[in-house]
C-alpha positions in Angstrom: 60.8 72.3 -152.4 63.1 69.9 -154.2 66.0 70.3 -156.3 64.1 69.6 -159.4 60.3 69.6 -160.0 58.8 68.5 -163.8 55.5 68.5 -164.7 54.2 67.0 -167.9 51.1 68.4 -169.7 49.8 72.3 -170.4 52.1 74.4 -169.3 49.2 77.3 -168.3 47.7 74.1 -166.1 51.0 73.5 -164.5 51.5 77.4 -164.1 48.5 77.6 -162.2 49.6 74.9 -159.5 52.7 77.9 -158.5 52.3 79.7 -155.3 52.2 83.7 -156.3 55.7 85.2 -155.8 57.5 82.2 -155.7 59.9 81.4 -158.9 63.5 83.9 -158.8 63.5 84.0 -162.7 62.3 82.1 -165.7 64.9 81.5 -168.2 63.2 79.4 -171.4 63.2 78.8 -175.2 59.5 79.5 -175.9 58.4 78.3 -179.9 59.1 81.0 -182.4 55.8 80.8 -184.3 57.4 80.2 -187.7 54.1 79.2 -189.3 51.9 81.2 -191.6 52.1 84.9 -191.4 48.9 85.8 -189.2 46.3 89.5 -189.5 48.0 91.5 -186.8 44.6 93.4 -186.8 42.8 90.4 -185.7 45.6 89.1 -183.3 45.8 92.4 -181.6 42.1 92.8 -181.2 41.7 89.3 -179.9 44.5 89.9 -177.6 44.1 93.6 -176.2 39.9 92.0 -175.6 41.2 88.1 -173.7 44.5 87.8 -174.6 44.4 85.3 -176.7 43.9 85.0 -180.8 43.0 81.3 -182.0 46.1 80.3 -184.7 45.8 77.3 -187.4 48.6 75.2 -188.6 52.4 74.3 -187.7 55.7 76.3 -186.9 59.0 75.2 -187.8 59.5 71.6 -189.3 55.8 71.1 -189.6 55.6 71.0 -185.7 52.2 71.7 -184.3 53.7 73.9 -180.9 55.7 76.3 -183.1 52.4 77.4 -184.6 53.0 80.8 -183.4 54.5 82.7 -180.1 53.0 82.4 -176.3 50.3 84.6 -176.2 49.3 87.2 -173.3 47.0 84.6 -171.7 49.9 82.5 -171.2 52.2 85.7 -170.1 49.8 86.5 -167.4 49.8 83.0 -165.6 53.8 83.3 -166.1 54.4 86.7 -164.3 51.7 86.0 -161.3 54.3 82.8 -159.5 57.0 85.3 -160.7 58.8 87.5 -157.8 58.7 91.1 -158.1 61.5 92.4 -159.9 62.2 88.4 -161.4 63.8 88.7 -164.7 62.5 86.4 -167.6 65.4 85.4 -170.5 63.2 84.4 -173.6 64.2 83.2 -176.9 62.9 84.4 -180.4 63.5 84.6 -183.9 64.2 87.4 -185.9 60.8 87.0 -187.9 58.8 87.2 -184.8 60.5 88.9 -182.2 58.5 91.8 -182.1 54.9 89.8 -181.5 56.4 87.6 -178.9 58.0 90.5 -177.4 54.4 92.4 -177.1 52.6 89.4 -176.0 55.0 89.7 -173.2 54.1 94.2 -172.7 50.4 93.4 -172.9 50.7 90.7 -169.9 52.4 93.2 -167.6 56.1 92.8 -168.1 58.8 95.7 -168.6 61.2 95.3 -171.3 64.7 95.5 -170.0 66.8 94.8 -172.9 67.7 92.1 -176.1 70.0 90.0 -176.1 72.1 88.4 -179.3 73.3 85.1 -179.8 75.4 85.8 -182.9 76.8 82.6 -185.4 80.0 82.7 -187.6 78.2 80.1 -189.3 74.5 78.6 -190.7 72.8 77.6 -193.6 70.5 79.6 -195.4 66.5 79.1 -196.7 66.2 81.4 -198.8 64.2 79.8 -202.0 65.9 80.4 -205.2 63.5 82.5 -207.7 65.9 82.4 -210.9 65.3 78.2 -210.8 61.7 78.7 -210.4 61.3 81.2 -212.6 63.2 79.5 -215.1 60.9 76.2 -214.6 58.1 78.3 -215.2 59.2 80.0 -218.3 60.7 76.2 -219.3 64.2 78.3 -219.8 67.1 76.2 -219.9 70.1 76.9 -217.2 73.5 76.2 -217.7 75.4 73.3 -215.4 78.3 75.3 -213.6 79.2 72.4 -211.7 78.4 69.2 -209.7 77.6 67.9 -206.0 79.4 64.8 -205.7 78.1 61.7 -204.2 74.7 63.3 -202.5 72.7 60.7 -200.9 69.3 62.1 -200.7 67.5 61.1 -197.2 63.8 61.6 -196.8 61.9 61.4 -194.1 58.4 59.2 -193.9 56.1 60.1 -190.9 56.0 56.9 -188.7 54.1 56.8 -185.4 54.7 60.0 -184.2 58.1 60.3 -185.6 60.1 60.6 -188.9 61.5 57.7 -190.5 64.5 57.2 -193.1 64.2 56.9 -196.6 67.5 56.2 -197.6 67.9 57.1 -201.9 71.0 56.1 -204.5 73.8 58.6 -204.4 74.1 60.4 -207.5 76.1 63.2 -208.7 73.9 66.6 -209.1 74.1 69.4 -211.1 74.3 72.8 -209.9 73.2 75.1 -212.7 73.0 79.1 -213.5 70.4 80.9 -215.3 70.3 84.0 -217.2 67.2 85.3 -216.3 66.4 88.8 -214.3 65.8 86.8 -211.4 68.8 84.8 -210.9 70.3 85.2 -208.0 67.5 86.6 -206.4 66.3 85.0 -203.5 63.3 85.2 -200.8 65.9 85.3 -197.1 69.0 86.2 -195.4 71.4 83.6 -194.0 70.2 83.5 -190.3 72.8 84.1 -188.1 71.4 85.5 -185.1 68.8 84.4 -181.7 67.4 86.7 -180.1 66.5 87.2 -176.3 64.6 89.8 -174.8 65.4 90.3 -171.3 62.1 91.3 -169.2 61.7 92.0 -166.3 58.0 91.6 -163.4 57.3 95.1 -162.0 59.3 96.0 -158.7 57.3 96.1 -155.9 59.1 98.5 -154.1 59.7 102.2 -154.4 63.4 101.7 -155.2 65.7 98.8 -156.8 67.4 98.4 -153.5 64.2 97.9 -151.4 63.3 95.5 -153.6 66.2 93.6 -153.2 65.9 93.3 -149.6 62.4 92.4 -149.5 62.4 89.5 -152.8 65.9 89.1 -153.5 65.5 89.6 -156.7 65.5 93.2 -159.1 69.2 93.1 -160.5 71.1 90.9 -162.7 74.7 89.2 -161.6 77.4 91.6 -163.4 80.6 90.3 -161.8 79.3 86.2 -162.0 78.8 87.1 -166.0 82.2 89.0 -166.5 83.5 87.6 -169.8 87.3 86.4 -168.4 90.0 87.7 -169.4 93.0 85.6 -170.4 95.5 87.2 -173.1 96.5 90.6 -173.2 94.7 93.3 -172.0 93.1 96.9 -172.9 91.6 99.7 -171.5 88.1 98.9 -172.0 88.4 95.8 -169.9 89.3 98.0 -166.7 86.6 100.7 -164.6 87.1 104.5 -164.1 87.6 106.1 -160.9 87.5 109.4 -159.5 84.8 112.1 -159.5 82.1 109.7 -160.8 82.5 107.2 -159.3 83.3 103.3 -159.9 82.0 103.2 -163.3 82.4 101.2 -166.2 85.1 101.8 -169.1 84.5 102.0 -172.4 86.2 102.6 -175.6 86.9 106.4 -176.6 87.3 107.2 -173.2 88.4 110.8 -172.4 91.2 109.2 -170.3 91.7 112.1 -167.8 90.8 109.8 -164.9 93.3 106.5 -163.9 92.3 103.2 -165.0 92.3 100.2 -162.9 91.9 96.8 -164.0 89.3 94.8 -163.1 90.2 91.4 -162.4 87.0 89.8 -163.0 86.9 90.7 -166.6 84.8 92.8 -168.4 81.3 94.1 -167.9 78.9 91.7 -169.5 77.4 92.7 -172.7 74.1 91.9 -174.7 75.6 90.0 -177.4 76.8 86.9 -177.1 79.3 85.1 -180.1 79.3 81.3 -180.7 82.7 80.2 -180.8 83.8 80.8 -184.6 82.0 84.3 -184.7 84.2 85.3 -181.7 87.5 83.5 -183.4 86.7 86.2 -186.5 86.0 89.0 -184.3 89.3 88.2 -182.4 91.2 88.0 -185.6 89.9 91.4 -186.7 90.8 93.0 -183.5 94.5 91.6 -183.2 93.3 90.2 -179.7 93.7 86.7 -178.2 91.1 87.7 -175.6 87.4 88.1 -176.7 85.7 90.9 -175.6 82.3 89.1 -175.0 81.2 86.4 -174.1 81.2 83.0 -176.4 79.9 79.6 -176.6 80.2 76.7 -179.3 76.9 75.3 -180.3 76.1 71.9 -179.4 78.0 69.2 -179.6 76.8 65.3 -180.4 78.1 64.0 -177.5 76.6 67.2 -175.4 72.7 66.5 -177.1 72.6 62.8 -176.0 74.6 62.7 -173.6 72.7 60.8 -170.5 70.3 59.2 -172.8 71.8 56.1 -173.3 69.2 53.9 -173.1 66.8 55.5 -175.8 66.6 54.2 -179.0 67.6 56.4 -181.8 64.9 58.3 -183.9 64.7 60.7 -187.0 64.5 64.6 -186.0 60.7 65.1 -187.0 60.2 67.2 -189.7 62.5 68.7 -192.5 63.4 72.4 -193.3 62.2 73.8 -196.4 63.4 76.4 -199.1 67.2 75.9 -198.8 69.5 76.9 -201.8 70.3 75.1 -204.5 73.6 74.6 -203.4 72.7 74.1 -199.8 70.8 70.9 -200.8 72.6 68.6 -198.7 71.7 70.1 -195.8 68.0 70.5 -197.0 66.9 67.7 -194.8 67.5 65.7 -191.4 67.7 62.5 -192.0 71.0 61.7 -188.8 69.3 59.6 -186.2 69.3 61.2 -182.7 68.7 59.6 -179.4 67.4 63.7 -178.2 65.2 64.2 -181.6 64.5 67.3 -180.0 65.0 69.8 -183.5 66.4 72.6 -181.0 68.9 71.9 -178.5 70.4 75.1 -176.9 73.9 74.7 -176.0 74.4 73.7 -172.1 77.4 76.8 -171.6 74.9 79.1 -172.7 71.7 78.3 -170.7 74.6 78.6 -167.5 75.1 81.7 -168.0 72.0 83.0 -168.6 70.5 81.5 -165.3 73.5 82.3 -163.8 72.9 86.3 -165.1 69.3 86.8 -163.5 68.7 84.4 -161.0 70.2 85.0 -157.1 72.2 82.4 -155.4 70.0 79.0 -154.0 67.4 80.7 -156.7 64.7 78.8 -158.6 64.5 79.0 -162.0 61.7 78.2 -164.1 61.5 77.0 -167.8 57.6 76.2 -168.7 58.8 75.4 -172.4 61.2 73.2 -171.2 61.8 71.3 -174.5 64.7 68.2 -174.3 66.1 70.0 -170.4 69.3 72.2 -171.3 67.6 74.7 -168.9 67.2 71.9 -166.3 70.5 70.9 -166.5 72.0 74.7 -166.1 70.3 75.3 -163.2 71.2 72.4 -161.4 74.8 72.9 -162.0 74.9 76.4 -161.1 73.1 75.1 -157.8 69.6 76.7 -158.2 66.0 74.9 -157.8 64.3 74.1 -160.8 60.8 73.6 -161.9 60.5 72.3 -166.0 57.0 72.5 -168.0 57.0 70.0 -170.9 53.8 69.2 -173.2 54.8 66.6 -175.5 55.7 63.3 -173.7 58.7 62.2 -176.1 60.2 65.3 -174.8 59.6 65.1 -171.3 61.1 61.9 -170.7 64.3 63.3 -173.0 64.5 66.2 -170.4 64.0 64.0 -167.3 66.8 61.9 -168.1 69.0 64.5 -169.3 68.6 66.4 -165.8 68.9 63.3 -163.8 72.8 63.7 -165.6 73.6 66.9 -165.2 76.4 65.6 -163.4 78.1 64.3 -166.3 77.3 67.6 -168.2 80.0 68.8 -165.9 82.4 66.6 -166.6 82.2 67.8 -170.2 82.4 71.2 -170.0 85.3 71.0 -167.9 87.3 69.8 -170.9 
């Protein structure tokens, strides 16, 4: 096959057009189904009986595809072009991790492990009860200071896509109550994706067997070794002697010798962006981080390779953030990627790069603005991308056609 292969439309259509065994792994960002909390009773029954559950209404931003998880049906066209032994890296949210997680069980696959993409920093949406309780109760609140110069910028639906409404700056108070309820709140600050590593049934009696016959039943330990470039402690080195080569850890009983490993430490499941690793390297006294990190993305990274698309409001605003938050309640910045969820390029690298063998193809059938795309390509894998929504597609198709320049930027 080629390099690259897209198709545009369902992905379960597109699904059914793969050979059987013939995708290495499937590394994707699959909608989080942030919409309206659902009757597990019903969505079990429908699902354990056809794998399927019919869900109403919109996900995240108001956005039609994020009305809730991918369902079993979908699961079960995934894992039949999967190899035996393929791994699958999926991304989901805290609130519904566990659903998309058994969607995933029901359809076949074993659950291997989670990982976490941690953040030093986001915004929270957690809805402020003392100021609605105090609106309510017509209580007045007391000003305890003001947001200079916000600009409220609203968003108007416009053909598909969200257009700027541009309001007076004004100075805004930010007030207190003395209610019961102030300071109480509906949500914590998110700080965390999750990704549940999953893995097809082997076909083969042992992991090694497998190996041979499908090339695929492990993940890449020594490509995903998190580097190590300052000083130096035990726990980045293995153990020898009576058992073996095996991995060191902290606390060990240090009877054995230790010998550095000069790939770096053993990959872990948590992953830091980069101001979350700056604190945990602060707290440790280490110039060296003991996992692995990545910034989140950059401008220049999210449009990069789209030069000749006009720029667009993100569709969609979030709701329920603080009071104090406000300015960051909306997103009014025009985009020429109005994807609303861009993963960083560094990490979708290393995550095909962790499950998928050399000259591997990688599969994303959520394939969203093409950070997968673009990973795979510059780790030197095939890759097929599933896209539903046109806007997107062509976003995705032109940001993979680039990839070349995505290396240029991460090489500074």
């Amino acid at each position: 096959m080629k390099q690259v292969k897209l198709m545009q439309g369902d992905n379960i259509l597109s699904l059914k057009k793969l050979p059987d065994n013939s995708i290495d792994s499937i590394v994707t960002d699959a909608p989080y189904g942030l919409g309206k909390e659902q009757d597990m009773n019903i969505v079990l029954k429908d699902w354990i009986e056809k794998g399927y559950s019919e869900i109403k209404g919109t996900g995240f931003m108001g956005q039609k595809w994020d009305a809730y998880v991918p369902q079993p049906l979908f699961w079960k066209e995934a894992i039949r072009p999967l190899k035996p032994g393929g791994h699958v890296l999926c991304f989901f949210s805290s609130r519904t991790y566990d659903i998309g997680v058994m969607a995933m069980r029901l359809a076949g696959f074993e659950i291997r492990d989670t990982i976490t993409w941690n953040f030093g920093s986001g915004f929270p949406k957690s809805h402020n009860i003392g100021k609605s309780y105090d609106k309510k109760m017509d209580n007045e609140r007391e000003v305890v200071g003001k947001l200079e110069n916000y600009q409220d910028k609203s968003s108007k639906g416009k053909n598909g896509h969200m257009m700027e409404e541009v309001k007076p700056r004004i100075d805004m108070d930010v007030t207190k109550g003395s209610s019961q309820w102030e300071g109480w709140g509906t949500a914590l600050k998110p700080a965390a994706e999750y990704i549940v590593m999953a893995r097809k049934p082997l076909s083969e009696k042992t992991i090694v067997d497998n190996v041979i016959k499908w090339g695929v039943g492990g993940i890449n330990i020594d490509g995903c070794r998190v580097k190590i470039e300052g000083k130096d402690d035990r726990s980045a080195g293995i153990r020898t002697g009576n058992f073996g080569d095996t991995e060191l850890t902290p606390g060990g009983n240090g009877t054995e010798p230790y010998i550095p490993n000069e790939e770096g430490r053993f990959p872990a499941n948590i992953i830091f962006d980069e101001t979350a690793a700056e604190m945990l390297d602060e707290q440790s006294d280490s110039n060296t981080s003991r996992f692995f990190y990545v910034p989140k993305v950059s401008k220049k990274e999210r449009n990069m390779g789209l030069d000749l698309f006009e720029d667009k409001i993100i569709e969609g605003r979030d709701e329920g953030q603080d009071e104090l938050n406000v300015a960051f309640k909306k997103r009014p910045t025009p985009q020429k990627n109005i994807h609303a969820t861009v993963k960083p390029i560094n990490l979708m690298t290393y995550l095909c790069r962790l499950v998928t063998p050399p000259g591997g193809i990688v599969l994303d059938p959520f394939m969203g603005s093409g950070s997968t795309g673009i990973s795979a390509c510059l780790e030197g894998f095939r890759f097929v991308g599933m896209e539903m929504e046109k806007d997107y597609f062509d976003i995705a198709e032109a940001r993979i056609n680039s990839y070349e320049e995505y290396r240029k930027l991460l090489k500074k």
